[in-house]
Legacy VTK file of the C-alpha trace (Angstrom):
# vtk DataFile Version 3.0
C-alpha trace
ASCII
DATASET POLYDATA
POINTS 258 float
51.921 40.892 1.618
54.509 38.493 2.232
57.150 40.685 -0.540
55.631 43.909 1.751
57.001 42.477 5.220
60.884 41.207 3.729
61.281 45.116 2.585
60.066 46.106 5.748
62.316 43.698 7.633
65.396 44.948 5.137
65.474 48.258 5.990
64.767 47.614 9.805
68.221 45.719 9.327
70.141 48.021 7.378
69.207 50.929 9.460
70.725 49.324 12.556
74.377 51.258 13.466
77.280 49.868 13.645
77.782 47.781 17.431
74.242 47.206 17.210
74.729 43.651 15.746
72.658 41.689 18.880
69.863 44.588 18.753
69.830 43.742 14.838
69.745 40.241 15.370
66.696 40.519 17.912
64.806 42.564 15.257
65.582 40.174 12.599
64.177 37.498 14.787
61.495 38.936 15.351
60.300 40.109 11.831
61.122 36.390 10.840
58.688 34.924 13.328
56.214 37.652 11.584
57.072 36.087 8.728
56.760 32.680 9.521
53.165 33.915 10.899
52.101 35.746 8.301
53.013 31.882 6.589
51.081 30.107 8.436
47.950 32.892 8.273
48.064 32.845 4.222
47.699 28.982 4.152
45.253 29.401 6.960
43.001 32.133 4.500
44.075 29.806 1.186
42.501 27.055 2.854
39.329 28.792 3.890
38.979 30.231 0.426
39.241 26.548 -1.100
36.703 25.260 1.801
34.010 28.512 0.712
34.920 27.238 -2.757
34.645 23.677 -2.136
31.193 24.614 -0.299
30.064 27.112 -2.855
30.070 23.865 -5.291
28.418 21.172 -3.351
25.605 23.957 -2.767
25.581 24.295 -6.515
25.448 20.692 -6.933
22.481 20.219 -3.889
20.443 23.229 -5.827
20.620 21.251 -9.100
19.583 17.765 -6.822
16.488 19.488 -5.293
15.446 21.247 -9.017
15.270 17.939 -10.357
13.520 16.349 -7.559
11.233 19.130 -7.626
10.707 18.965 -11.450
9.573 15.185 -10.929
7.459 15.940 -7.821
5.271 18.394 -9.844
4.665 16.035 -12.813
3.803 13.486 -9.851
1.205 15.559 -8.608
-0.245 16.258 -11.963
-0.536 12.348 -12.397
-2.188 11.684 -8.795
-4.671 14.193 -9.481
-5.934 12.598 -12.529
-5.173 9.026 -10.612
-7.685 10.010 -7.924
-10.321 11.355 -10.614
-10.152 7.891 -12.223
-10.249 5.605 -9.221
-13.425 7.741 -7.749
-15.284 7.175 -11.413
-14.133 3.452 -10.997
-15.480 3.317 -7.257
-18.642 5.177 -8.340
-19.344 2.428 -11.353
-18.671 -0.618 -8.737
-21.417 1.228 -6.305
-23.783 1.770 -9.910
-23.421 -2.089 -10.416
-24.382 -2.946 -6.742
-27.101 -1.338 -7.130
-28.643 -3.979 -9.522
-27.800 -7.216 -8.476
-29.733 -9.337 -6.152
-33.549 -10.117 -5.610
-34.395 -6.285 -4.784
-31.557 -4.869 -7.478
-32.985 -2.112 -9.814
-33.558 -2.709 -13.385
-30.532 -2.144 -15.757
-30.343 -2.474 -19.723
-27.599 -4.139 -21.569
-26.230 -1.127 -23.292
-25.946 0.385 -19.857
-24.006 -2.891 -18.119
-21.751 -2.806 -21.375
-21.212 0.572 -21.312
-19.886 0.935 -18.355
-18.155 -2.260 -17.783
-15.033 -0.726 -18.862
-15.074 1.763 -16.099
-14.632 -0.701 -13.715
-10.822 0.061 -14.513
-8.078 2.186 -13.767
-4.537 3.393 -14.740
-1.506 1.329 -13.119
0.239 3.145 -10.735
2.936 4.607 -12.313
4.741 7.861 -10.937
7.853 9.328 -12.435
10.489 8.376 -9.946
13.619 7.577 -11.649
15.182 10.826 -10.746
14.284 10.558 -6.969
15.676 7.032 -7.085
18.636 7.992 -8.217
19.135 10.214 -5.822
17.521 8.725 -2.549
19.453 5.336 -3.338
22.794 7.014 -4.064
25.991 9.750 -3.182
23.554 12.637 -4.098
21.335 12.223 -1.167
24.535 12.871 1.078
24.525 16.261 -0.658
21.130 17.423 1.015
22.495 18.760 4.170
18.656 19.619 4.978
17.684 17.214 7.475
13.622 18.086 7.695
13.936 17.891 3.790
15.872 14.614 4.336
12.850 13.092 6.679
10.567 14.248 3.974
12.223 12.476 1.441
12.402 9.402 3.024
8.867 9.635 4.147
8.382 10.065 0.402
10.100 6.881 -0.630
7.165 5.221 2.238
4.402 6.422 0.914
4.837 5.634 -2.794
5.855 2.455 -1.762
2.683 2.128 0.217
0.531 3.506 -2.475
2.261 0.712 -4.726
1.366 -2.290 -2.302
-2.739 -1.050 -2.486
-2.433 -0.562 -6.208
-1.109 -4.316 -6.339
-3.948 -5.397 -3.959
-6.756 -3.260 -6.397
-5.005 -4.991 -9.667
-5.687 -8.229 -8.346
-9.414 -7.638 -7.666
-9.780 -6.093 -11.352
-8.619 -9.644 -12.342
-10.304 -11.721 -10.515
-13.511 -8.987 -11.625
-12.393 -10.132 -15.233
-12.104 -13.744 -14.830
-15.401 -14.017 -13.525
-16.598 -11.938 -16.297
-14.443 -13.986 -18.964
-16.246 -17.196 -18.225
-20.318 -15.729 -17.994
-20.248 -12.721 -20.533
-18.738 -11.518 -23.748
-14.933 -10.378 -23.925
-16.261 -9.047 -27.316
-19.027 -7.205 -26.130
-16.879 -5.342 -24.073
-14.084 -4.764 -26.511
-16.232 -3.346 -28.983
-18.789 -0.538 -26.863
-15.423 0.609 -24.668
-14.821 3.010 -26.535
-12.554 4.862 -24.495
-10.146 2.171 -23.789
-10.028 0.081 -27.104
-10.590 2.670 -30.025
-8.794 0.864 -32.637
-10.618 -2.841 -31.339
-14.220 -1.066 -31.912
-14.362 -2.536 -35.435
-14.870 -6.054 -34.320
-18.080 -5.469 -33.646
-20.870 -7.041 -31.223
-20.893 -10.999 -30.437
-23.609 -12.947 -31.656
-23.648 -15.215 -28.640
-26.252 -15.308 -26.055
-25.840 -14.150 -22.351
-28.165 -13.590 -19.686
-27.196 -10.532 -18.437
-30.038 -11.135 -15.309
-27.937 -14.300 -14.359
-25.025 -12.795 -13.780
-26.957 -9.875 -11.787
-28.560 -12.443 -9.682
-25.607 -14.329 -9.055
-23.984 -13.457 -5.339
-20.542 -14.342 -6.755
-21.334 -11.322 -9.239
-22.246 -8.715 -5.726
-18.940 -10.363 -4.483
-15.963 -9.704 -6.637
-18.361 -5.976 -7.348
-17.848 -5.678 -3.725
-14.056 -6.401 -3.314
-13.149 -4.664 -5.979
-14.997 -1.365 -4.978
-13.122 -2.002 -1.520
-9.308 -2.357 -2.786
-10.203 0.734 -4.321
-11.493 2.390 -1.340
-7.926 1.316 -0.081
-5.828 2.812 -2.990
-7.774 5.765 -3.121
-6.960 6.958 0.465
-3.400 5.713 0.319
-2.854 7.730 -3.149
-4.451 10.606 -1.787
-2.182 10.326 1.083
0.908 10.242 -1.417
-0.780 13.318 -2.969
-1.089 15.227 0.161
3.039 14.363 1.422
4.081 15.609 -2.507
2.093 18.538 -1.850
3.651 19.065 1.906
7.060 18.255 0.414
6.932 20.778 -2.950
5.494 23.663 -0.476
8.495 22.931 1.986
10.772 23.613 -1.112
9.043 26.349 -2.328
9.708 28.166 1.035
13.098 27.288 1.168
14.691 26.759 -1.760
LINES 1 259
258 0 1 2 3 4 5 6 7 8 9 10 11 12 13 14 15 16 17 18 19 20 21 22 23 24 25 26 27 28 29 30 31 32 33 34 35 36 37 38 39 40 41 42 43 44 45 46 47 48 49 50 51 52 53 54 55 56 57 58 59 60 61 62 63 64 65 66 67 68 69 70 71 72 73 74 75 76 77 78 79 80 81 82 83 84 85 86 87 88 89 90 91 92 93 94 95 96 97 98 99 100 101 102 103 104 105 106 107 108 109 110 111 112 113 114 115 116 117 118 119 120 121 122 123 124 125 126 127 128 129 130 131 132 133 134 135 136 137 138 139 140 141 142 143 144 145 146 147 148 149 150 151 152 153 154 155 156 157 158 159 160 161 162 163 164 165 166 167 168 169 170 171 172 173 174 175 176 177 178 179 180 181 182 183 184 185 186 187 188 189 190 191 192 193 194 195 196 197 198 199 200 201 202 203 204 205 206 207 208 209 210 211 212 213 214 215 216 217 218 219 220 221 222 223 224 225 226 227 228 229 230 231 232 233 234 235 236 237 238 239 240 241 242 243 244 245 246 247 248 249 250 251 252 253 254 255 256 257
């Protein structure tokens, strides 16, 4: 374009008669102030074009972000789902238990109590969240230019962290569960009927020790730490539940818009 206007502005100059020299000059002036224009508009349009460019690549980049975040967030709800299975069969075992001990409890055999002993357990809580880390804690969070996806990953970042603090409180009432167990019934015992936690300990066999199983039954301390534990679970199962519900808000909201 720039080549287009100096031809232009040529012949406009070599046209002009002779005694014309101040009309010429005016001209001339004038086409190089187009010029100078036309300049200034081509570094203008160069410098959009590198901006849409520029743009065009951060968008790339902030596509990539949220299709890795979104990758994690589906394995995460996979993993809840199954979390909130296991801590309502651990609830319903504490509620089974309660329902023996004490004066007025209901009989229970031993192959029953050691059976489902084990149950009394859950997973740890243990999402995948190295990706969102990584990205919530650094640069690539300044990439999101979403701001309700933005709010919703922060709000993220709070509820895991939430769900983490319950799980911590619901760990320590397993243990103190197991400690009381540890010092009036068999470790062994346990061990070797759980099938579906220690399949490779099963070999050990039964103990030959004595334990009164109505003892411990009878014993309040027994209804107590049955009790707490059943209630730290109550606790973790409502707070993972919420954590489910905001990764299920969260992967809908990209769904719609991305």
């Amino acid at each position: 374009m720039l080549t287009f206007l100096r031809k232009i502005r040529k012949s406009l100059i070599d046209s002009q008669p002779a005694g014309k020299v101040g009309g010429s000059t005016r001209k001339y002036l004038l086409y190089a102030i187009g010029e100078i224009a036309l300049v200034v508009i081509g570094i203008l349009i160069a410098l959009q074009i590198n901006n849409w460019n520029q743009e065009r690549q951060l968008r790339a980049q902030e596509s990539k972000i949220v299709l890795v975040l979104k990758e994690e967030m589906l394995s995460n709800r996979e993993y809840l789902d199954e979390l909130k299975i296991n801590i309502h069969r651990a609830q319903n075992t504490c509620r089974m238990y309660l329902q023996h001990t004490g004066p007025a409890g209901k009989p229970i055999s031993s192959d029953t109590f050691n059976f489902y002993l084990p149950h009394t357990s859950t997973a740890f809580f243990s999402p995948r969240t190295a990706k969102f880390e990584q990205v919530i804690n650094g640069e690539d969070f300044n990439l999101i230019r979403d701001d309700s996806l933005r709010v919703l990953l922060i709000d993220y970042k709070v509820r895991m962290q939430y769900a983490e603090s319950l799980h911590l409180g619901a760990r320590k009432s397993w243990d103190e569960l197991n400690d009381y167990m540890g010092d009036r019934y068999s470790v062994r015992r346990t061990v070797s009927k759980a099938d579906f936690l220690y399949r490779r300990l099963n070999d050990i066999g039964d103990t030959s020790f004595d334990f009164d199983l109505d003892q411990i039954l009878q014993d309040p301390h027994f209804e107590n730490v049955m009790t707490e534990r059943l209630v730290h679970l109550d606790y973790w199962r409502r707070r993972a539940s919420q954590f489910l519900d905001h990764v299920e808000l969260t992967l809908e909201y990209l769904e719609e818009n991305y």
